[in-house]
C-alpha positions in Angstrom: -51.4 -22.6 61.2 -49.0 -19.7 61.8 -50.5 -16.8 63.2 -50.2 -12.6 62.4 -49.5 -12.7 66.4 -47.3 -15.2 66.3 -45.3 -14.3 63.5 -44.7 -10.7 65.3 -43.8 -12.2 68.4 -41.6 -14.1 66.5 -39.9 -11.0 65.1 -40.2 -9.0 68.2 -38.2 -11.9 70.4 -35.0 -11.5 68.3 -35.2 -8.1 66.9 -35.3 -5.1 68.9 -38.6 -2.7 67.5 -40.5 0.0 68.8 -43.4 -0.7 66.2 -44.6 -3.7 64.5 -47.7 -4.2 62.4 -48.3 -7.7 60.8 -51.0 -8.8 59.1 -51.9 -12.5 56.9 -53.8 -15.2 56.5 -51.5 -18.0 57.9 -49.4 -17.8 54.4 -49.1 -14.5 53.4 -47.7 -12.1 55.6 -47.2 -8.3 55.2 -45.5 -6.5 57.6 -44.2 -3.0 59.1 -41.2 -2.9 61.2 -39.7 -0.2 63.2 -36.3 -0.8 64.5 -33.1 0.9 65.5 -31.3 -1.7 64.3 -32.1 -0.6 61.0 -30.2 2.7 61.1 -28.2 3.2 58.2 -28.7 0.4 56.7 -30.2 -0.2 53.1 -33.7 -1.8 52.3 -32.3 -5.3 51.5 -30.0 -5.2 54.6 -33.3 -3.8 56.7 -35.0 -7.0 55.0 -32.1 -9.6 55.8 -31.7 -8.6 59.3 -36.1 -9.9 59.5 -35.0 -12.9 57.8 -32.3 -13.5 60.1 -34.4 -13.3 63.0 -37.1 -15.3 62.0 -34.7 -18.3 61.0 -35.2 -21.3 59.5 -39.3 -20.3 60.3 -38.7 -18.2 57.0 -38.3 -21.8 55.1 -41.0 -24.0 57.1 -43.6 -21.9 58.8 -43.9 -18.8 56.9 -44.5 -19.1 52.8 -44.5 -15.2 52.1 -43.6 -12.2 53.6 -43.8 -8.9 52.3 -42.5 -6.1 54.6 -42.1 -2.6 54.9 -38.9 -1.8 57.2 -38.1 1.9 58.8 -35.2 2.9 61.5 -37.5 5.1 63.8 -35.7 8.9 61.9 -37.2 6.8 58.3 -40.3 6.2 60.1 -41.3 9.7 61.8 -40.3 11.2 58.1 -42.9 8.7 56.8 -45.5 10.0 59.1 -45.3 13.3 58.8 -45.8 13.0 54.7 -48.7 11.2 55.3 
């Protein structure tokens, strides 16, 4: 069974983040990324550039993922509403 630990190291070996929180139950996933590489871009780009790293895992190992995605300006203005 596909773990939260794996998945983010998963995530982490082909994406370039400075935070990741994952969570799940070896089906269901629900994640918070933090990368530069997300700069600019919209939410369903954000999301797409996850699914690219994670591969064909997306279709095999992992049966749902919900994320949150932030470039690092997105996610300190996050923080500081909270």
């Amino acid at each position: 069974m596909l773990t939260p630990d794996t998945l983010k190291n998963y995530i982490a070996s082909a994406l370039p983040c400075t935070h990741i929180e994952l969570e799940g139950d070896g089906q269901h996933f629900y994640a918070t990324i933090v990368s530069a590489e997300f700069a600019g871009l919209s939410m369903i780009k954000q999301h797409q550039k996850v699914y690219a790293a994670l591969g064909d895992r997306m279709k095999a190992e992992v049966h749902a993922l919900s994320m949150k995605t932030y470039s690092p300006e997105q996610w300190a203005a996050q923080a500081t509403k909270g």
